[in-house]
Structure formats: structure tokens, C-alpha cells
C-alpha positions in Angstrom: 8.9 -33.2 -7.5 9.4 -30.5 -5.1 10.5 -27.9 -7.5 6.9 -29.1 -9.7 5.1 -28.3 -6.5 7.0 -25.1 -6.0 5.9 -24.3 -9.8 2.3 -25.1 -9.0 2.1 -23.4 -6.1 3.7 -20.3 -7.8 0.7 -20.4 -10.6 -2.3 -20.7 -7.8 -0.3 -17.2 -6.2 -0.9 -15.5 -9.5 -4.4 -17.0 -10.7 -5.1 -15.4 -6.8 -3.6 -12.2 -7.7 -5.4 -12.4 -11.0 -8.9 -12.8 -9.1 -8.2 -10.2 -6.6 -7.4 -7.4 -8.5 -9.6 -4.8 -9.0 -10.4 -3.3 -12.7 -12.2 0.0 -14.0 -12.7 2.4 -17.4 -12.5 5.6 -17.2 -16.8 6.6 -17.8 -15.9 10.7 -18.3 -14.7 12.6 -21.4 -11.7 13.5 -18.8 -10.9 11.8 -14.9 -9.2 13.8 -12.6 -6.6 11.8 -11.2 -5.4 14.1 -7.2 -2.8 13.3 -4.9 -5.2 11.9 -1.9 -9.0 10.7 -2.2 -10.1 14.4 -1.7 -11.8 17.2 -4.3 -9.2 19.6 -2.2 -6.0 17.6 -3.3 -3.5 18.2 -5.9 -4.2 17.1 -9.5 -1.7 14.7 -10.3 -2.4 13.6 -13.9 -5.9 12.5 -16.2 -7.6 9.7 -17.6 -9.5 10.0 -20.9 -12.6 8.3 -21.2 -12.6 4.8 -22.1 -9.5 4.0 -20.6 -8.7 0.5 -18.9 -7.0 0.9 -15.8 -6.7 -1.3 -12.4 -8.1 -0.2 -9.2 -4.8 -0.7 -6.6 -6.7 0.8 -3.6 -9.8 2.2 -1.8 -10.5 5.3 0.6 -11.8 5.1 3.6 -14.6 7.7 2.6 -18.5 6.8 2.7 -20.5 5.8 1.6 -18.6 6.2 -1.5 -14.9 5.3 -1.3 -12.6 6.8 -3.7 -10.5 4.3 -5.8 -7.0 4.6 -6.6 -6.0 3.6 -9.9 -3.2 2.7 -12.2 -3.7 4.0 -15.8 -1.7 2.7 -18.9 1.2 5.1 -18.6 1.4 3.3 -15.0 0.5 6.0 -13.2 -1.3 6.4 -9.9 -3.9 8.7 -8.5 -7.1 8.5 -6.5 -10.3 9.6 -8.9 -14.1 10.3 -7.8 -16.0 6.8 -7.7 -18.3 8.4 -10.0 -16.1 8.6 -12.9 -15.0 5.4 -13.1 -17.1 2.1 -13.7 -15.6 -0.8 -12.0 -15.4 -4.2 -13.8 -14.9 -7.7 -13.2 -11.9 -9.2 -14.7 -14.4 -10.8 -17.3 -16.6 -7.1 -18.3 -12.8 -5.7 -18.2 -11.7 -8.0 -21.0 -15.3 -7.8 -22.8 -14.6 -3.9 -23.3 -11.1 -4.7 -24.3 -12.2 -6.9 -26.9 -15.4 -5.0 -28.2 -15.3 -2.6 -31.2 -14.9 0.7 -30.6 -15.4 4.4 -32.2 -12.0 6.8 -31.3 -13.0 10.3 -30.7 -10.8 12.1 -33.4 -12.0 15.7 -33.3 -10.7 18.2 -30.3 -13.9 18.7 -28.8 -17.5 16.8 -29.3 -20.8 16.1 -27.9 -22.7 12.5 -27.4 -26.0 12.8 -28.1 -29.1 11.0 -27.2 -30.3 11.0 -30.5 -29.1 11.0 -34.2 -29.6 14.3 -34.2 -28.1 17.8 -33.1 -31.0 18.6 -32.0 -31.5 16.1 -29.3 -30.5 15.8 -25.5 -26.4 15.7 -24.4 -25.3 12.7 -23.3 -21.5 14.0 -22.5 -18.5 15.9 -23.9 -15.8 14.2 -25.6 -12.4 15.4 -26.4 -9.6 13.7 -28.6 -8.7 10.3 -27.9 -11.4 9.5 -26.2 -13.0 6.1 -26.5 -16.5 4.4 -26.9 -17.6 1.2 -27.3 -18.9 0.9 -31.0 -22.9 -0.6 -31.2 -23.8 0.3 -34.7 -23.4 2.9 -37.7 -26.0 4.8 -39.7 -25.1 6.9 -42.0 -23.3 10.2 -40.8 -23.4 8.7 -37.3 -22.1 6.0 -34.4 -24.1 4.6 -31.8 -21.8 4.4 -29.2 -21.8 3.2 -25.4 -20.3 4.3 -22.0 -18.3 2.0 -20.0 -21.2 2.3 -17.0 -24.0 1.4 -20.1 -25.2 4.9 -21.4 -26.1 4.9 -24.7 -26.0 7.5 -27.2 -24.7 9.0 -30.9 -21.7 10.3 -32.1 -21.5 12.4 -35.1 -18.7 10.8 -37.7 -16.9 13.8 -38.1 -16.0 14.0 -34.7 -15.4 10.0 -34.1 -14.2 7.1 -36.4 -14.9 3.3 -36.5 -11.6 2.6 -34.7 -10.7 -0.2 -37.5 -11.2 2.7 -40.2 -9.2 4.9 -38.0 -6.3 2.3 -37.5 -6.1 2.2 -41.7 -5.7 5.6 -42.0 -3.0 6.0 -38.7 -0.2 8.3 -39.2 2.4 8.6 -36.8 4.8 10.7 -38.9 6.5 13.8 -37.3 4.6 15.7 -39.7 1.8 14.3 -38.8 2.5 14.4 -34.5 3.4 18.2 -35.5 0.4 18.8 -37.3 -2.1 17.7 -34.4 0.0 19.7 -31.7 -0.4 22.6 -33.6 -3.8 22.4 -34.0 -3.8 22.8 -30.1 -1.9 26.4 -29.8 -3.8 29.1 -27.7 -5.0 26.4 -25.5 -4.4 27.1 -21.9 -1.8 25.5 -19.2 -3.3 23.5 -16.6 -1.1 21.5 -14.3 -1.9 18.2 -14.8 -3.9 18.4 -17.6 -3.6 15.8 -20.2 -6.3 16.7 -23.1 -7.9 19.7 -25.0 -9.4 20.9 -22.1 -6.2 22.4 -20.9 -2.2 20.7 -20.2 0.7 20.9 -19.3 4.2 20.5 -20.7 4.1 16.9 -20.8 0.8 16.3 -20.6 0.6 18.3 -23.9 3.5 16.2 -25.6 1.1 12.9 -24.2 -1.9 14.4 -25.2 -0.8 14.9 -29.0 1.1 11.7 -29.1 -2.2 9.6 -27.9 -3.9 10.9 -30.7 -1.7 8.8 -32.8 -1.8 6.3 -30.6 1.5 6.2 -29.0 1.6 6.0 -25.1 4.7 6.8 -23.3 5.3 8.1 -19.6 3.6 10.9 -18.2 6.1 13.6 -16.8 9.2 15.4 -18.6 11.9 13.1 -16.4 10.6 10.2 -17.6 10.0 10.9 -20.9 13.6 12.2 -21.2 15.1 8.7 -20.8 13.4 7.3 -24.0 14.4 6.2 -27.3 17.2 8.4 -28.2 19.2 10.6 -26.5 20.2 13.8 -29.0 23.3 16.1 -27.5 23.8 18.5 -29.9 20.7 20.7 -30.8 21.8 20.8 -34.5 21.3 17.1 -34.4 17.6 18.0 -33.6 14.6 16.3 -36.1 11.2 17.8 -36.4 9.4 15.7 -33.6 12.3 15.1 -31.5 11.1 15.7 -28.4 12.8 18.8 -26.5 14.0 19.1 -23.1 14.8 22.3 -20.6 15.7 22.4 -17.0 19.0 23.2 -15.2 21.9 20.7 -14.1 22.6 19.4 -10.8 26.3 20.1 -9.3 27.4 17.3 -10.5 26.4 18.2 -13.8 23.6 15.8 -14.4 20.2 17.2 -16.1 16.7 18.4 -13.8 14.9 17.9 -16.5 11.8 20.4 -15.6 10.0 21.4 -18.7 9.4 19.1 -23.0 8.4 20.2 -26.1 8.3 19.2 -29.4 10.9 20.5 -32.0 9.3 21.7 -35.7 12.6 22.2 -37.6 14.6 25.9 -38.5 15.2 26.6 -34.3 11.9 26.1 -33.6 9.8 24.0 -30.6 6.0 24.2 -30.1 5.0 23.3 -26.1 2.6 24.2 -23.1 3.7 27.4 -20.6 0.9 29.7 -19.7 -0.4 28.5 -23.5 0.6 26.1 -26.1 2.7 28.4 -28.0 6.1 28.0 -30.7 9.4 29.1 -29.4 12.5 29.4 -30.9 16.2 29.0 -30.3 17.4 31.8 -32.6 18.0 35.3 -31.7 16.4 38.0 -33.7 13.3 35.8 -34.9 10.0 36.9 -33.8 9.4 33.4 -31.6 13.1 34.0 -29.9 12.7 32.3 -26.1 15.9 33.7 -24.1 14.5 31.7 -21.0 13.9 28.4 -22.7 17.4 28.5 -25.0 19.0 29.2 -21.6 17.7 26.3 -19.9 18.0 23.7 -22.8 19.2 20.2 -22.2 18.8 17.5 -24.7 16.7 16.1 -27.0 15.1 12.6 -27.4 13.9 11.2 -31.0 10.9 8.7 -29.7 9.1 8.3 -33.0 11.3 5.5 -34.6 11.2 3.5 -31.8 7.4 3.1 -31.5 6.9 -1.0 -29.8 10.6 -1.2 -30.2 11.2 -0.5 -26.4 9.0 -0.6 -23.5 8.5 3.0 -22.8 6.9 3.5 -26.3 3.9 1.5 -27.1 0.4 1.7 -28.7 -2.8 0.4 -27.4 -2.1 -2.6 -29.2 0.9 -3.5 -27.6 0.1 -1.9 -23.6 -0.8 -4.9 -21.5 -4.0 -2.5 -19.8 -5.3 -2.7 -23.3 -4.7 -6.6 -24.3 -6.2 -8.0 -20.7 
């Protein structure tokens, strides 16, 4: 008897925590996500729009407190009330569960009309996400998380169903989309097309497949497996620099993805390729001198809990 009431009174605690906590998605093509609830604070990371996450705090500030949320990738960071459209537990599961379009292009434009021609709604940028009313012909209805309404053009957004037919999350496939992002500039922080950095580059391009893993370099070098030997290295293997603690274990500082023949493609100043070999035009003295492992992640996509989809993170299913 007593351990039943134990029991029940261990299910009313988590129906409570259930009912207390806080829920939002992301309302802007990308969310700032800063150290402390102020426009003057360190970036820490981004939130692309469309993106489930749970509100684990409140400033202080008025009349508008900022909220401090946990995204996906289960990280934290205090974002502009404005760009995040809080939700009861029930709206929260309703834009879960709703269809939705999946921006696919780098960079697009809602508009308030079906036509070019008509009034911006907002930006977009890949993997961006809208709730999905209706389709006509070369375009999607789509809707904001905070109730806007406007059209997407379908070359620059798919029917997410359509999309998840036609998923690839090859290596030459991952490559391809992080090559179609070199020239674009470093920002710390950064997570999209609008500007990243190291790892919010190799996140960035790895969303777009739908494949979620942790935000910074550290993390993501303790993932799927660990490869020693650089000639071990597979085009998509992730790539890791840094330097090595006294007792000789790795500061990991800096990832990239490897292409094959010596080569890596990743974000400093630029997304740019480097290479390991001497005498090729892409040689990278200071990366080759600081390399320390690699990590192949793509084989292991939902087979550990670091690598997952949107299918399979719990933010997404609630």
C-alpha cells in the first residue's frame, strides 16, 4: 500500500511539472539566443523559426520580460519576448502535430500574397518551419507560430511529407548542402545562412537533413565514432582541431566536415575547404597542426541519443 501511494504521489509531481512548465516556437526566420536577458549580452547560440522549445525562466525586465529557453539541442539562452510565441501545453502539441511546409532554399521571402509582387511577410532561411494551411499551385499558404498568415513560393519550401520522401542524409548529400554555403561569413554563434560558426555551420548543414545533434565542437566530439587515424577519415566524418591538455587529453576548439583526398570544408572568418596536404592549393598549416580526431556521426542517426531527427527529439513529439 504505501509504496502504491508513493507511486501515486510520484505521478501527481509530474502531471504538476507537466502543467507548470512553460512552452514557446520560435515566430522569426532566426532567434538570437544571448548570455543574459539584455540586447548588450553575448550571443550564445540561435533558434530557427518554427522551433519547439520550453520556456525554463523569466527576466525581471518590464513590461516585457525576457524568456529563457531550452531549444532541441538542449540548449539555453534568454531571447527577446518578441520572437517567440508562448504556448500552452495544448497549442504546443497542436503545432507539433499540424502539417507543415520546411523551408528548403538558403534564403526566402513570405509573402502576403501569391504573388512576388505583393507585401513581405518575413525572411526565411533553410530549415525553417511553417505550419502548412493549403497549396495552390506553385505556392504554400503557410502560418507563423503567433498566427500571421502568408505564401511561400514552392521552390523555396516543400510540403514537409513530400520533403520527408525525398530525404537524403548521405555524406554526399550532407557535403553537397555545406558546400553550397562557402563564402558565407563567420559569426559567433550563428547557426543558419545568415552567418555561423564552426559548429553552428556543421549544425546548420546537418538540420537541413534533419539530423539534430549538440551545439558546440566539445560536444559534438563525443558522438558516434571516435576516428584516431586521419587516414581512417570518411567523406562526412566530422573533423576536429584544438590542442591537448598536459595530460594529453583533447581541447577540442574548432569541427569541420571532411570531403575525401585531405580535404575538410568548415567556418573561420568564411566557410571555406582546407586541406591536410602540403603543396595543394587549399594546404591549412594552422588547422593540420592543431588536428585531433575525427567522429563518423552519419551511421548512427536515432541509434544513440546525441543523434536524432525531429522525429525522434522529445521537443518535437510533445
Amino acid at each position: 500500500m504505501k509504496r502504491l501511494i508513493l507511486s501515486a504521489i510520484g505521478v501527481i509531481c509530474a502531471m504538476s511539472l507537466i502543467s507548470a512548465q512553460e512552452y514557446g516556437v520560435v515566430n522569426i526566420s532566426v532567434c538570437n539566443m544571448r548570455s543574459t536577458p539584455d540586447f548588450d549580452a553575448e550571443m550564445v547560440s540561435q533558434a530557427l523559426l518554427g522551433t519547439p522549445v520550453h520556456i525554463i525562466g523569466n527576466s525581471d525586465s518590464q513590461p516585457f520580460p525576457w524568456p529563457e529557453i531550452e531549444t532541441p539541442d538542449e540548449y539555453t539562452g534568454w531571447v527577446h519576448y518578441a520572437t517567440v510565441t508562448r504556448m500552452s501545453f495544448d497549442q504546443y502539441h497542436a503545432w507539433n502535430a499540424a502539417p507543415k511546409a520546411v523551408v528548403t532554399a538558403l534564403y526566402g521571402v513570405v509573402y502576403a500574397k501569391s504573388s512576388t509582387r505583393s507585401a513581405t511577410i518575413s525572411d526565411v532561411v533553410a530549415g525553417d518551419r511553417l505550419k502548412l494551411i493549403k497549396k495552390r499551385g506553385a505556392w504554400l499558404k503557410v502560418e507563423f507560430p503567433d498566427g500571421r498568415q502568408g505564401w511561400i513560393q514552392r521552390k523555396t519550401a516543400m510540403v514537409e511529407r513530400e520533403w520527408r520522401m525525398k530525404l537524403d542524409q548521405s555524406p554526399a548529400a550532407v557535403l553537397e548542402s555545406a558546400k553550397s554555403m562557402l563564402g558565407f561569413p563567420y559569426i559567433w554563434a550563428g547557426m543558419s545562412p545568415k552567418g555561423m560558426d564552426c559548429s553552428g555551420f556543421v549544425r546548420a548543414v546537418l538540420f537541413m537533413h534533419d539530423i539534430i545533434i549538440p551545439r558546440d565542437a566539445g560536444p559534438q566530439s563525443k558522438i558516434g565514432e571516435t576516428i584516431e587515424d586521419r587516414d581512417s577519415l570518411q567523406p562526412g566524418d566530422l573533423v576536429f582541431f584544438g590542442s591537448r591538455r598536459s595530460n594529453g587529453t583533447p581541447r577540442v576548439s574548432h569541427v569541420g566536415f571532411y570531403l575525401g583526398d585531405g580535404k575538410f570544408i568548415h567556418s573561420l572568418g568564411y566557410v571555406k575547404i582546407g586541406s591536410f596536404v602540403p603543396g595543394t592549393p587549399e594546404y591549412d598549416s594552422f588547422n593540420t597542426d592543431r588536428y585531433l580526431m575525427g567522429a563518423r556521426i552519419l551511421p548512427y542517426i536515432d541509434q544513440v541519443p546525441e543523434i536524432t531527427t525531429t522525429l525522434t527529439t522529445p521537443f518535437y513529439a510533445e
